[in-house]
C-alpha positions in Angstrom: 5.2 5.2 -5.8 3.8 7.6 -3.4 1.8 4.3 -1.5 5.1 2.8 -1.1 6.6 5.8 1.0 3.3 6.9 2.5 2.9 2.9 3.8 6.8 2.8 4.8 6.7 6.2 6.8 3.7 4.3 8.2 5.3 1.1 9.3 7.9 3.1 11.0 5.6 4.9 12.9 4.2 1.6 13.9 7.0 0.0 15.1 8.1 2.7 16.9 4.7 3.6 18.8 3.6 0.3 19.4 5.5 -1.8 22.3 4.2 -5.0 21.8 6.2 -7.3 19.1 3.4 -9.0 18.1 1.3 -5.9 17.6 4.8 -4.7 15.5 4.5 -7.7 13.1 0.5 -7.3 12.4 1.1 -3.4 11.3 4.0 -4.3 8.9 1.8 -7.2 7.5 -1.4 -4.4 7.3 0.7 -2.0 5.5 2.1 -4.3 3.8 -1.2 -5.7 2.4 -2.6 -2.5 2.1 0.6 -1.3 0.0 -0.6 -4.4 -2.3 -4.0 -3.9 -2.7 -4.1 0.3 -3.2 -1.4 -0.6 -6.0 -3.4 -3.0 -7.5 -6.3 -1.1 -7.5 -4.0 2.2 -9.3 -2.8 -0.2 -11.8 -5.7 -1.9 -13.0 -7.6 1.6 -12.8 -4.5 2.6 -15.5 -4.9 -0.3 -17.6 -8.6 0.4 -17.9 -8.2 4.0 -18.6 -5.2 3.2 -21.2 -8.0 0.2 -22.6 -10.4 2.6 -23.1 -8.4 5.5 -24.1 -7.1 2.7 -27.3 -10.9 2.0 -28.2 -11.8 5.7 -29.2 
């Protein structure tokens, strides 16, 4: 959850800083790719902890 707002107070500052719309869209489509990934890397870390945790 923290991603999520740390990526969306991110885009923000983006698109506010940045002048260039095209420059605009490529952030929002970084942060929003790097939102994906980082979660996807925290949740298959979890199942894999919660995997091995079951096996002992």
């Amino acid at each position: 959850m923290s991603n999520l707002i740390i990526f969306t107070i991110a885009s923000v500052w983006w698109v506010l800083t940045e002048t260039d719309g095209i420059s605009q869209g490529l952030g929002i489509h970084y942060y929003s790719i790097a939102t994906v990934v980082s979660s996807a890397v925290l949740y298959i870390g979890l199942v894999a902890l919660k995997k091995k945790r079951m096996e002992a």
